[in-house]
Backbone of each chain as ProteinMPNN parsed JSONL, in Angstrom:
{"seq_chain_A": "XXXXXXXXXXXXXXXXXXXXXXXXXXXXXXXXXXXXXXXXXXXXXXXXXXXXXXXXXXXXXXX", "coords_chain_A": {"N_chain_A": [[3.231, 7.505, -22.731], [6.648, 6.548, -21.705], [8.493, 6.112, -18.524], [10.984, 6.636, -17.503], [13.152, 3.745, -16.191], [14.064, 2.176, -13.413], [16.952, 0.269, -11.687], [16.787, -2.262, -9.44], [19.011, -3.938, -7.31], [17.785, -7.453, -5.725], [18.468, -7.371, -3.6], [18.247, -4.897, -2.783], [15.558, -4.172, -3.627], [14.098, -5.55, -2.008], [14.859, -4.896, 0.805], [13.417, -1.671, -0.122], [10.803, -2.335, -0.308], [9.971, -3.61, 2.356], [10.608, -1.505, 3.942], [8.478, -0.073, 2.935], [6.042, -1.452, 3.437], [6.507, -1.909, 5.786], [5.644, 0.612, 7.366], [3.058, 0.736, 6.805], [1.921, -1.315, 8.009], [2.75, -0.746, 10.415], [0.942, 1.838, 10.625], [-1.547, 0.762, 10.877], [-3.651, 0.96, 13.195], [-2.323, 0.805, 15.372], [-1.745, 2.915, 18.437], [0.023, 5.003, 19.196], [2.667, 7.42, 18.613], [4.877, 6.309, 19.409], [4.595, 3.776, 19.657], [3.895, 2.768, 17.011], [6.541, 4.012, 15.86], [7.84, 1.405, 16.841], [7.241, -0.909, 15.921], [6.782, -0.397, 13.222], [9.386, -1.013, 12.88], [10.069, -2.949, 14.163], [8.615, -4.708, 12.316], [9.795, -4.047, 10.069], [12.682, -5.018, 10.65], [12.453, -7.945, 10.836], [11.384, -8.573, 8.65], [13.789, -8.369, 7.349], [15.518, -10.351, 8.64], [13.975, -12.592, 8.447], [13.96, -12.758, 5.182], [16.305, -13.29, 4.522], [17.389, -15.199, 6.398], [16.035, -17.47, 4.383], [17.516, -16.883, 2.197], [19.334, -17.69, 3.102], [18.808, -20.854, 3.394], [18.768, -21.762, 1.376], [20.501, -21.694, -0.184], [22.163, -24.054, -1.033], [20.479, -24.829, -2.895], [21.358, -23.673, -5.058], [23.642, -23.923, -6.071]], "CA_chain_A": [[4.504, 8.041, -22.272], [7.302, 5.687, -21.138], [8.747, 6.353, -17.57], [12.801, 5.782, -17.215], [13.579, 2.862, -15.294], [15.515, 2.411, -12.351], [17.411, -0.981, -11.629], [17.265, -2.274, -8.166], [19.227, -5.433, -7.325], [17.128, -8.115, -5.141], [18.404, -6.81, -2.155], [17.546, -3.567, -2.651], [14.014, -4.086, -4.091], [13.589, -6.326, -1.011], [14.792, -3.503, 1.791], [12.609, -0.959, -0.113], [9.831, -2.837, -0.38], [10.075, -4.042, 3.539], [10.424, -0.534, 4.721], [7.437, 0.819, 2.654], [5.418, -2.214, 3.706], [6.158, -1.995, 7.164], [4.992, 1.703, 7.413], [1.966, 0.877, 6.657], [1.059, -2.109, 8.802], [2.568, 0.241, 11.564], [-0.127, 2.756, 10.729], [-3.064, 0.012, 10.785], [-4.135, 0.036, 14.238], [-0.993, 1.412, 16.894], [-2.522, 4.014, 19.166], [0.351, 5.967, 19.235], [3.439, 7.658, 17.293], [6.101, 5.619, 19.576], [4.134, 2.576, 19.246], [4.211, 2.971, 15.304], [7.529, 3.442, 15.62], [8.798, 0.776, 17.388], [6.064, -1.467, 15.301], [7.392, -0.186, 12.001], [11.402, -0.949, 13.164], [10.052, -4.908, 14.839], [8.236, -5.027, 11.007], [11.118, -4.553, 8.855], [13.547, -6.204, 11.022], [11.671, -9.703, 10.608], [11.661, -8.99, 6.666], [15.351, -8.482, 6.838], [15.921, -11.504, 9.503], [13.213, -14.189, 7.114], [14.436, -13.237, 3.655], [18.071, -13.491, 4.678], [17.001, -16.952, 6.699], [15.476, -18.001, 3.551], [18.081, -17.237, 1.127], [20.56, -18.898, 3.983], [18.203, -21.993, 3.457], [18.357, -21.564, -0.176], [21.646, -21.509, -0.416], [22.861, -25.071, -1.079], [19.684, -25.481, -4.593], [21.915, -22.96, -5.937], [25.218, -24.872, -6.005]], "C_chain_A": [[5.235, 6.997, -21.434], [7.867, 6.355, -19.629], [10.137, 5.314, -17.436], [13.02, 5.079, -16.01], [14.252, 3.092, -14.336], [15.53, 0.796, -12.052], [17.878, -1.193, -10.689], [17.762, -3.933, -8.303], [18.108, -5.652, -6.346], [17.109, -7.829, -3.68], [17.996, -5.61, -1.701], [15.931, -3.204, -2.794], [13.602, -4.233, -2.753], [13.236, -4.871, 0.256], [13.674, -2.134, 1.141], [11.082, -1.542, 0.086], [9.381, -3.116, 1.486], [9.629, -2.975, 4.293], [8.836, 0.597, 4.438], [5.974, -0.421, 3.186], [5.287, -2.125, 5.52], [5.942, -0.228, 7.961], [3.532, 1.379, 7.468], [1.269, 0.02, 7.348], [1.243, -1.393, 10.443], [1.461, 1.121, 11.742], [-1.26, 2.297, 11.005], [-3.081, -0.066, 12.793], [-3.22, 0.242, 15.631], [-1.198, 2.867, 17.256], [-1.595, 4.963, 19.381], [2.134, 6.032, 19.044], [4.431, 6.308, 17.511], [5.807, 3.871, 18.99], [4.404, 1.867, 17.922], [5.578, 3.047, 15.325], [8.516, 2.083, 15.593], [8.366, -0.722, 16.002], [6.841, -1.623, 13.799], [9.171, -1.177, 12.069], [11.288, -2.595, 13.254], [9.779, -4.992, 12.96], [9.565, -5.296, 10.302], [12.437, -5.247, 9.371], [12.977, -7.302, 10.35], [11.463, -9.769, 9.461], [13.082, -9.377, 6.533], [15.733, -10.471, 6.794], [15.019, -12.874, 8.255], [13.689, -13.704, 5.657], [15.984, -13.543, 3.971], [17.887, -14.908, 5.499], [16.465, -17.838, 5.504], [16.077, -18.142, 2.531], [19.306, -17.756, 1.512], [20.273, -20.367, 3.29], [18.33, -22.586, 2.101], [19.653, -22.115, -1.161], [22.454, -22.653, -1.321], [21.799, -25.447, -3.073], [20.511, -24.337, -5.595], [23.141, -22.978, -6.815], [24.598, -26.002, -7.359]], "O_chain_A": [[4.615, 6.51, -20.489], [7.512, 7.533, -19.653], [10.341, 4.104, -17.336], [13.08, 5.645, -14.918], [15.01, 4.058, -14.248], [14.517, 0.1, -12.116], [19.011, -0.788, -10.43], [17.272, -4.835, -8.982], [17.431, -4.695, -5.967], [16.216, -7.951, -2.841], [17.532, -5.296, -0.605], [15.286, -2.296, -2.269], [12.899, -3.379, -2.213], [12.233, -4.212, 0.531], [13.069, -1.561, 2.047], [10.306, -0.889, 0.783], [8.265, -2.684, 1.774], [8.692, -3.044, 5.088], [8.312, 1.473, 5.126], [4.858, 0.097, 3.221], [4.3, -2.242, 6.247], [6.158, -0.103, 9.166], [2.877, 1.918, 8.36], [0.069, 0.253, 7.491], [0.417, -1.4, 11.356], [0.973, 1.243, 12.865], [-2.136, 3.078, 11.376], [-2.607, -0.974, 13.475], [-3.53, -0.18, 16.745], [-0.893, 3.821, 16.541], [-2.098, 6.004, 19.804], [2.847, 5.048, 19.243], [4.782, 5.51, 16.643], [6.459, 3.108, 18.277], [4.939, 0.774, 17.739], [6.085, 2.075, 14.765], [9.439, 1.755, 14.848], [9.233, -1.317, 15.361], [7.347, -2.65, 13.347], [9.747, -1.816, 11.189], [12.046, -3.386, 12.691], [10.754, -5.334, 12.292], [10.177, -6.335, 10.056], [13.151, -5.929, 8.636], [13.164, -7.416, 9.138], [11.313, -10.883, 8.959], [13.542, -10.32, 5.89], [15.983, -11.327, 5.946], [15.517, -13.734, 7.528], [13.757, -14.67, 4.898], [16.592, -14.262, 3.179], [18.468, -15.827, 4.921], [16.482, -19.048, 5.729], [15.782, -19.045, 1.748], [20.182, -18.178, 0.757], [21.17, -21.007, 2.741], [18.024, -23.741, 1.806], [19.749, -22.652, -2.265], [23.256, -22.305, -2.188], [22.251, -26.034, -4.055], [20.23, -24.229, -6.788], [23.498, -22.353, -7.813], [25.305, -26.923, -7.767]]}, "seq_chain_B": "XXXXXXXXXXXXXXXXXXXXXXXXXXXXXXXXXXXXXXXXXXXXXXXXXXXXXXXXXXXXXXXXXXXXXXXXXXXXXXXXXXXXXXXXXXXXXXXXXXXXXXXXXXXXXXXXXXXXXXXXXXXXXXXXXXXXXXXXX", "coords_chain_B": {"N_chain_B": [[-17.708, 23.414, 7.319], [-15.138, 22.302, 9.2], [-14.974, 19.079, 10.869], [-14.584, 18.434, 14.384], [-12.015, 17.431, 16.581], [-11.915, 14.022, 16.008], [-14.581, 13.639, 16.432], [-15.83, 12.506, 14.054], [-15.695, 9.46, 13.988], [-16.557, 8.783, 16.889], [-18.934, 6.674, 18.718], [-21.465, 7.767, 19.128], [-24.099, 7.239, 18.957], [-25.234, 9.496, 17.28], [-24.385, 9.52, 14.808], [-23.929, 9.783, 11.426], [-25.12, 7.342, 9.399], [-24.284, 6.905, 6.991], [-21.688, 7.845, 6.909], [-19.131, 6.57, 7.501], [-19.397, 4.648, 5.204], [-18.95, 6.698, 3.186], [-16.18, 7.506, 4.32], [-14.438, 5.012, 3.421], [-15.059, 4.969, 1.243], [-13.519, 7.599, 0.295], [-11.496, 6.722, 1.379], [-10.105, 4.622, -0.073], [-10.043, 6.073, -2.679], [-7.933, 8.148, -2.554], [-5.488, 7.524, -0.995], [-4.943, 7.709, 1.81], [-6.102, 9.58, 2.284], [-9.323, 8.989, 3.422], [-8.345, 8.756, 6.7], [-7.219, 11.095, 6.641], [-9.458, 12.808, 7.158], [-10.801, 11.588, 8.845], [-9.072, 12.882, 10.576], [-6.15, 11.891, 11.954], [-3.374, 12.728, 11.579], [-1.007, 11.279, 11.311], [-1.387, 8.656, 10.41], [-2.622, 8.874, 7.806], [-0.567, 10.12, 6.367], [1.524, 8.573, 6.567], [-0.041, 6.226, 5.492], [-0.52, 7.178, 2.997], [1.802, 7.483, 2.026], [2.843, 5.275, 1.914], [1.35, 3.65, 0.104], [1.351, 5.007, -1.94], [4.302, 5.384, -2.54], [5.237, 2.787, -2.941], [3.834, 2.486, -5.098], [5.232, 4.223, -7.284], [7.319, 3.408, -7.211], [7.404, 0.409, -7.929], [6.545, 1.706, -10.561], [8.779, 2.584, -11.636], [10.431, 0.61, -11.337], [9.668, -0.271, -13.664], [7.13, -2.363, -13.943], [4.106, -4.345, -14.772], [1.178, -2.892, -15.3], [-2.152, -4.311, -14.213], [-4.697, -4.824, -16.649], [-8.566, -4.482, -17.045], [-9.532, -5.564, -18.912], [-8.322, -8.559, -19.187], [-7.925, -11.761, -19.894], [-6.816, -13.965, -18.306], [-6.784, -15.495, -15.369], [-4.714, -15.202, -13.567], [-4.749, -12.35, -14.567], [-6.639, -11.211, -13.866], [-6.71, -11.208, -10.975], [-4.752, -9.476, -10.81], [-5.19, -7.331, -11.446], [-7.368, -6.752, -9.902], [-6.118, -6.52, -6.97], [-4.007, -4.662, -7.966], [-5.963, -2.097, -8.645], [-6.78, -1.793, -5.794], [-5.303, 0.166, -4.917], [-6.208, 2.645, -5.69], [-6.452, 6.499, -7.487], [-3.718, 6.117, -8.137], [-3.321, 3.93, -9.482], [-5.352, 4.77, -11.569], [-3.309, 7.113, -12.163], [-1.157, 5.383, -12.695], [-1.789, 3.446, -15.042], [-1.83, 5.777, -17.116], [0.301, 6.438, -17.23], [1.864, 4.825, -18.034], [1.998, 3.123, -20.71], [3.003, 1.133, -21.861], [4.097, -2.407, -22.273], [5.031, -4.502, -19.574], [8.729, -4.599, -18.038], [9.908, -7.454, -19.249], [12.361, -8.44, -19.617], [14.258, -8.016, -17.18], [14.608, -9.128, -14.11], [13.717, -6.892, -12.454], [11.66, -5.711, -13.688], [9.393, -7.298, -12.654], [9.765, -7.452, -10.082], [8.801, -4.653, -9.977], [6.174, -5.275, -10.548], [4.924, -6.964, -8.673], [5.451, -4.764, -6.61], [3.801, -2.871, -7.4], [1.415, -4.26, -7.06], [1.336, -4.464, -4.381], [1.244, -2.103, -3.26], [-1.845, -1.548, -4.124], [-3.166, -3.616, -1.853], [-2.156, -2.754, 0.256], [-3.416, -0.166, 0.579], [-6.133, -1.301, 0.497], [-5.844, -2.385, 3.032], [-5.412, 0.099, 4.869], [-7.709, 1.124, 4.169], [-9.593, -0.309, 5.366], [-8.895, -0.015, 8.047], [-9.28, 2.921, 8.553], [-12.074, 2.68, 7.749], [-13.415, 1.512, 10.215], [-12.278, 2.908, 11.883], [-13.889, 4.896, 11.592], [-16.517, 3.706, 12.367], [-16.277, 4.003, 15.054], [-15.088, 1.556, 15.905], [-11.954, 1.287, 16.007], [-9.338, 2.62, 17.126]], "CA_chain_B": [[-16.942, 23.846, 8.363], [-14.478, 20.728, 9.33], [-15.344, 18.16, 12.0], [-13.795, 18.804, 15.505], [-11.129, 16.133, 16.832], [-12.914, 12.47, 16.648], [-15.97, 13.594, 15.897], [-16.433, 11.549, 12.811], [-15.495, 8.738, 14.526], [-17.009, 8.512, 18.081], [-20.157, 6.019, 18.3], [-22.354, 8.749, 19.957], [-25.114, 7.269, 18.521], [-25.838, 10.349, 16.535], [-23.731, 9.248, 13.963], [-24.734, 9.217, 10.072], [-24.603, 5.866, 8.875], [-23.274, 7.242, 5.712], [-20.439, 8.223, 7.071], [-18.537, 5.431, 7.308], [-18.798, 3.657, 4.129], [-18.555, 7.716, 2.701], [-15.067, 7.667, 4.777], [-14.018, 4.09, 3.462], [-14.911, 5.538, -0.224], [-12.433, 8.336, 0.078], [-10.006, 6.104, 1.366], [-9.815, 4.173, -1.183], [-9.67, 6.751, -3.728], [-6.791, 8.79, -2.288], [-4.361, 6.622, 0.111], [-4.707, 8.25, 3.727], [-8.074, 10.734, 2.72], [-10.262, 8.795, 4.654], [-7.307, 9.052, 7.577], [-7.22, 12.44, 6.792], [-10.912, 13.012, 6.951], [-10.891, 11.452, 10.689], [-7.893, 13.775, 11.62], [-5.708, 10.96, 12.19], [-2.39, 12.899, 9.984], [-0.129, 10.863, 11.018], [-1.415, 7.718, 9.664], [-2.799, 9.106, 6.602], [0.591, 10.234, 5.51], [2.22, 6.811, 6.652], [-0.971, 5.388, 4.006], [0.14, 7.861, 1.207], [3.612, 7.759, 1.718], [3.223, 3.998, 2.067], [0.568, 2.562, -1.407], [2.782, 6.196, -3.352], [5.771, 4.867, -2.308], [4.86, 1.508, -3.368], [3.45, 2.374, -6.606], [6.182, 4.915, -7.819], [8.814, 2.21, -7.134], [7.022, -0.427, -9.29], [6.232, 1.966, -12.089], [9.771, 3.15, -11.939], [10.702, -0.43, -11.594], [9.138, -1.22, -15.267], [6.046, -2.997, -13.68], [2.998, -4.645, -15.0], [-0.116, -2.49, -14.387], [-2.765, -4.792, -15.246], [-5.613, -3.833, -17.228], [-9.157, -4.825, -16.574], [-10.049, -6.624, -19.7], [-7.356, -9.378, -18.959], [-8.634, -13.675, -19.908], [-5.654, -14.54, -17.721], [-7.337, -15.575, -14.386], [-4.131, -13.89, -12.278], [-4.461, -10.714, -14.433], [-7.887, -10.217, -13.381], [-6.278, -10.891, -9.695], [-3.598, -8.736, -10.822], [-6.232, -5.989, -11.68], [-8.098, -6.185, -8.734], [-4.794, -5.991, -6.473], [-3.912, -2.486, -8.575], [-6.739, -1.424, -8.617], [-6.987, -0.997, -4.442], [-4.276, 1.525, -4.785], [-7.066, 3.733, -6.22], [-6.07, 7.314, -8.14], [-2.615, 5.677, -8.013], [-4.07, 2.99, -10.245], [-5.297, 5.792, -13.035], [-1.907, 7.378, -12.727], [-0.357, 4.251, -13.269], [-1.973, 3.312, -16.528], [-2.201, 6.655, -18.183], [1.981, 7.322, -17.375], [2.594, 3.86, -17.962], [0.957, 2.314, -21.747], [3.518, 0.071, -22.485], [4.042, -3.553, -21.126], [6.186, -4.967, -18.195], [9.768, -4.44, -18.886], [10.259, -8.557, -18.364], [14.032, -8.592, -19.865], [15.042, -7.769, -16.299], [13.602, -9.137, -12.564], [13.235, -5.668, -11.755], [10.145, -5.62, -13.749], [8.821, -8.909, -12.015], [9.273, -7.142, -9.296], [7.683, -3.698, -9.9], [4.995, -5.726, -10.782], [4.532, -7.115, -7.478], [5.249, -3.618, -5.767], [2.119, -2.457, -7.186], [-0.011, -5.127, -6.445], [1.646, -4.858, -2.649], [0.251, -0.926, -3.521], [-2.604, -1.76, -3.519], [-3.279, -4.359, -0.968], [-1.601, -1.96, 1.772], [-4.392, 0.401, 0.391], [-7.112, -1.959, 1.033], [-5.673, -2.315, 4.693], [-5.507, 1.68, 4.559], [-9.328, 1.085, 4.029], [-10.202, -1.41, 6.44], [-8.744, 0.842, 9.172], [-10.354, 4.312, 8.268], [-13.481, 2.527, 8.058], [-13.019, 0.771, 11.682], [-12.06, 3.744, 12.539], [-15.345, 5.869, 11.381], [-17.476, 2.965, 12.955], [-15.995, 3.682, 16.615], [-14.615, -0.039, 16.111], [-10.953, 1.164, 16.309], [-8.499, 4.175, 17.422]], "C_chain_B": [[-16.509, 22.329, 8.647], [-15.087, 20.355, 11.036], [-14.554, 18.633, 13.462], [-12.989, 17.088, 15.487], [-12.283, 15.143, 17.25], [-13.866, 12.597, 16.077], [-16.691, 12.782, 14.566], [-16.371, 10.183, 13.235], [-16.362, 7.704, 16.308], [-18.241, 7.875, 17.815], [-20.853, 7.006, 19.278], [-23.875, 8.085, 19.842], [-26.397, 8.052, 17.326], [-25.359, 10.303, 15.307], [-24.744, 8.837, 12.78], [-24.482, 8.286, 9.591], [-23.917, 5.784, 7.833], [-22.061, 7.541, 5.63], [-19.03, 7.25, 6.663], [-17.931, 4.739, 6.169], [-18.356, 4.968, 3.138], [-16.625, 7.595, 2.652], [-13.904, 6.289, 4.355], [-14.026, 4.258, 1.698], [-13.611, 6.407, -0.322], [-10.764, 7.918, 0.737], [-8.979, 5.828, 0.254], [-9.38, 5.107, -2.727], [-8.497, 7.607, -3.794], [-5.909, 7.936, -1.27], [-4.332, 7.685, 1.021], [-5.842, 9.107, 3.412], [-8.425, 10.404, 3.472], [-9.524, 8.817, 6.744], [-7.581, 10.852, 8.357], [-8.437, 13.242, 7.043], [-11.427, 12.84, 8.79], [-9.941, 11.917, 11.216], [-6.931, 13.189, 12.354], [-4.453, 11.176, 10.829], [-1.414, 12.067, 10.077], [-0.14, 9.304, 10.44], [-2.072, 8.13, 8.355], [-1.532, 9.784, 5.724], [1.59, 9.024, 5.817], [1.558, 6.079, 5.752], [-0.54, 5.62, 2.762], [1.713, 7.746, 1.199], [3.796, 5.783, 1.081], [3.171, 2.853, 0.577], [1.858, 3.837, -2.377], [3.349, 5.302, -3.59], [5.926, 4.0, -3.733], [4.966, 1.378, -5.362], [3.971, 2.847, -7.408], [7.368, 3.929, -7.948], [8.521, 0.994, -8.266], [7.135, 0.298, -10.357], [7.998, 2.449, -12.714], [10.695, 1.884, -12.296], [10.404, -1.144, -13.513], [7.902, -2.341, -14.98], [4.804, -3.258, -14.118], [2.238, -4.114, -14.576], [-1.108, -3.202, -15.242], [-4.186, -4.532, -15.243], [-7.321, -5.08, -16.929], [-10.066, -5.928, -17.461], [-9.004, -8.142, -20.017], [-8.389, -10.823, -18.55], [-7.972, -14.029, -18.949], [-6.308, -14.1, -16.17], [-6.289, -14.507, -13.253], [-4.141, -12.695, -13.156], [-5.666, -10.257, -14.217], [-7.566, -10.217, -11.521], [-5.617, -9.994, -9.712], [-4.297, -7.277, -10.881], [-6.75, -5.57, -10.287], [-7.369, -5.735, -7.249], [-4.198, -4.389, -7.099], [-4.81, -1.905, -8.364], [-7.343, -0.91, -6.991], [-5.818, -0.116, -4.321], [-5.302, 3.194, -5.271], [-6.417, 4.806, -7.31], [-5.056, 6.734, -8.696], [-3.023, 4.885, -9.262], [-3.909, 3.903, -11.47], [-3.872, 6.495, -13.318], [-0.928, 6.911, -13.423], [-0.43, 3.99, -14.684], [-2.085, 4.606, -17.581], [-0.685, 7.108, -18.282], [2.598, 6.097, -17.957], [1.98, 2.78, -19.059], [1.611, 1.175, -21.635], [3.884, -1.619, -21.431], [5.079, -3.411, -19.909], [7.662, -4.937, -18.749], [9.689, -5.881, -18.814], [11.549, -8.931, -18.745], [14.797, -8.634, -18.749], [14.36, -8.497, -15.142], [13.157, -8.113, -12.288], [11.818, -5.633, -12.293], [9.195, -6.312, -13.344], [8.947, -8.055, -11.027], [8.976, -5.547, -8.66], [6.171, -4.014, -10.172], [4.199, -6.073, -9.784], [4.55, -5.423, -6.568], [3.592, -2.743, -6.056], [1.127, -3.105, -6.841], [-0.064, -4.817, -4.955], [0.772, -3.221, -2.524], [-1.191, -0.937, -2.672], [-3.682, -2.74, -2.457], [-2.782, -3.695, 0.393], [-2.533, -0.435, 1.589], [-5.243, -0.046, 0.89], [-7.165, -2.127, 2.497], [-6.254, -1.378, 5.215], [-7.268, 1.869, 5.148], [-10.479, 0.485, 5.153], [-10.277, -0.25, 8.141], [-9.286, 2.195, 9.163], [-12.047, 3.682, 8.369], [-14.3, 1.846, 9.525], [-13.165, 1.975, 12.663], [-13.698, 5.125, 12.987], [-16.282, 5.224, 12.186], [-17.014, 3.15, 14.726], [-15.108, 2.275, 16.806], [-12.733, 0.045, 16.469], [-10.951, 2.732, 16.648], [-8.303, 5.105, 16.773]], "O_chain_B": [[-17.226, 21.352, 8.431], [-15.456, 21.071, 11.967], [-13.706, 19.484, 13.192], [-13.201, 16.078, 14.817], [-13.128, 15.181, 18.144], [-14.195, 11.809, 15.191], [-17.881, 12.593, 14.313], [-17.267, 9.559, 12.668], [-16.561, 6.522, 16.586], [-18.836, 8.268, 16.811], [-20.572, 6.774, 20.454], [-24.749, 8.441, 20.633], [-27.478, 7.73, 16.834], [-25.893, 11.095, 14.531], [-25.742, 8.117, 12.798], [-23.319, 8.248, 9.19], [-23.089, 4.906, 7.59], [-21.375, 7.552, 4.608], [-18.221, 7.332, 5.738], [-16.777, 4.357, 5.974], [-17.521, 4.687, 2.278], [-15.904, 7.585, 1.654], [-12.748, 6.338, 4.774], [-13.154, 3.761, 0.985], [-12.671, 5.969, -0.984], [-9.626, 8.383, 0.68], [-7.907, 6.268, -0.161], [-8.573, 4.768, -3.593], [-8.002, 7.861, -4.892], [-6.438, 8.479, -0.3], [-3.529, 8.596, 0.822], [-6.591, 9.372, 4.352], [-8.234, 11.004, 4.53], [-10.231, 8.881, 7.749], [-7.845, 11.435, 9.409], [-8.286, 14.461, 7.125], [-12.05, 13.551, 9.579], [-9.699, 11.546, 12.365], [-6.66, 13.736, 13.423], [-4.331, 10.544, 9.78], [-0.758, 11.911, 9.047], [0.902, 8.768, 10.063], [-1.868, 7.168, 7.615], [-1.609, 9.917, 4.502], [2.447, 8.743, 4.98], [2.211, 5.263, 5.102], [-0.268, 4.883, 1.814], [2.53, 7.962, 0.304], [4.528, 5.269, 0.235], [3.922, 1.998, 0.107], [2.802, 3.585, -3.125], [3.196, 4.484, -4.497], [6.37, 4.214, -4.861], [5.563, 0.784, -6.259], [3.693, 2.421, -8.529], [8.187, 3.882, -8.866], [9.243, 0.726, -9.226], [7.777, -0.208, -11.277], [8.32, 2.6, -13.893], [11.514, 1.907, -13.215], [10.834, -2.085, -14.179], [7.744, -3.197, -15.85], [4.079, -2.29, -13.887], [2.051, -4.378, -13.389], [-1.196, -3.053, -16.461], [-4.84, -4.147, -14.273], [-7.179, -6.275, -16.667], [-10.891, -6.758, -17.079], [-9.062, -8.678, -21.124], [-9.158, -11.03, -17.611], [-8.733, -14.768, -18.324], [-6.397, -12.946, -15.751], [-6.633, -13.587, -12.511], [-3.52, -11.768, -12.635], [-5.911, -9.056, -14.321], [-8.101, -9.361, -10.816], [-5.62, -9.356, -8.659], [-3.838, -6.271, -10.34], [-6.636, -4.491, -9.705], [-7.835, -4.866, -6.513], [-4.089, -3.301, -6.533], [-4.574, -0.879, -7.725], [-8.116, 0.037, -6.85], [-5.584, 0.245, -3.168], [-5.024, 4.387, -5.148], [-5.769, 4.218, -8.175], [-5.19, 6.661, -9.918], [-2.967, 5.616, -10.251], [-2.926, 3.97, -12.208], [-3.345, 6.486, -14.43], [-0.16, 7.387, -14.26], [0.498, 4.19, -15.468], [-2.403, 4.418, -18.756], [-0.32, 7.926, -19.127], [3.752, 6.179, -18.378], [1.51, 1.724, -18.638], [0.983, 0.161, -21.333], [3.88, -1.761, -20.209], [5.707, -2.438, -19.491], [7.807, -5.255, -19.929], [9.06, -5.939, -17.758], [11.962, -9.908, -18.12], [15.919, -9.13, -18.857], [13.146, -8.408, -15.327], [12.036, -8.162, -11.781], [10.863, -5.541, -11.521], [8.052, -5.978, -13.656], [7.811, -7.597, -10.904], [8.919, -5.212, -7.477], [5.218, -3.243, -10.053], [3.018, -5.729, -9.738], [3.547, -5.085, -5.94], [2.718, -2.27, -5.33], [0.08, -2.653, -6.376], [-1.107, -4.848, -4.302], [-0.216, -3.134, -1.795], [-1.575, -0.642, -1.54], [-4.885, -2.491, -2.383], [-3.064, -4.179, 1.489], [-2.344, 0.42, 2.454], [-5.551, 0.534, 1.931], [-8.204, -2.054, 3.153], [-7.282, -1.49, 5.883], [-7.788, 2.465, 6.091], [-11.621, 0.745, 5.533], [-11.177, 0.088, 8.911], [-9.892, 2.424, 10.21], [-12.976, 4.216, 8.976], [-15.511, 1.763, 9.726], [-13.797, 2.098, 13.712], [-14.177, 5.748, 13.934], [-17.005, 5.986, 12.827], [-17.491, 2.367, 15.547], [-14.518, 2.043, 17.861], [-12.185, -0.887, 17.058], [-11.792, 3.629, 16.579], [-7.683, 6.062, 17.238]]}, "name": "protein", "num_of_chains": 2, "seq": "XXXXXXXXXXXXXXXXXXXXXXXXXXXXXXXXXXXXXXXXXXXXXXXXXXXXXXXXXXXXXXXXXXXXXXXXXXXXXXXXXXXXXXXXXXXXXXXXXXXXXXXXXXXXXXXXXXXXXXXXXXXXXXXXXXXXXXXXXXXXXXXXXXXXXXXXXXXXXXXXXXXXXXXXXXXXXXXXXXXXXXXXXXXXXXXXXXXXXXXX"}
């Protein structure tokens, strides 16, 4: 059985991917909910902040 | 009759040694069980919400689930990366026969979302079983 696609651009894959990734390293190990929160929020910042520094950096092999 | 709060967890000393690698089995096989097993709901639905997530987004993506008789040195990495997503894993290949879409990136990178699956499973695992040993929170 096939399963209908869905078509995320790069930025979108990225942000989902970031936010379901940084759930889960929040959950590894932070004694408590706020902690996890804040944990989760520092996580996917610093995906946003390094892939967007990276495709800053990137910028010019694309030209 | 279920465990009281901790109790699977605490090094009392009275602890069954089985427990542990029991609680590091049912991790693995469900994303947050073994979580859920040490009464710890809110990270066992941050685990399942997290490898799901993960693995619904790849397969929806058009993603490579790769299979276990694979010559191709990364698809036996690629296997053993899916395959710590556990159940998720069998879901994957029995909803999902056909290859990778690769006409698009998206399937390049549902391909990776499941591997990331299960590798944030295996974490999942590490910590439930840390957790059963007294070694963590």
């Amino acid at each position: 059985m096939l399963v209908a696609g869905i078509h995320l651009s790069h930025f979108g894959a990225m942000l989902t991917f970031a936010l379901l990734v940084s759930v889960a390293f929040a959950c590894s190990g932070r004694r408590t909910l706020a902690m996890r929160i804040k944990y989760a929020l520092l996580c996917f910042l610093l995906f946003l902040a390094i892939a967007v520094g990276i495709a800053w950096l990137m910028y010019p092999l694309s030209r | 009759m279920m465990p009281t709060e901790g109790s699977l967890s605490q090094s009392s000393g009275k602890q069954n040694p089985a427990v542990p690698p029991l609680i590091a089995i049912a991790a693995w096989i469900v994303p947050g069980l073994g979580h859920l097993l040490l009464r710890r709901w809110a990270r066992a639905l941050g685990f399942f919400l997290a490898s799901g997530g993960l693995a619904l987004v790849g397969l929806a993506l058009r993603g490579e689930v790769f299979a276990s008789y694979s010559k191709d040195p990364f698809g036996l990495l690629g296997f053993l990366a899916d395959l710590g997503s556990g159940i998720f894993y069998l879901i994957l290949r029995s909803v999902e026969a056909a290859a990778a879409d690769i006409s698009r990136a998206s399937g390049d990178y549902g391909t990776r979302f499941i591997a990331a699956s299960g590798i944030v499973n295996v974490l999942g695992v590490i910590d439930a079983y840390g957790i059963a040993r007294g070694r963590r929170v």
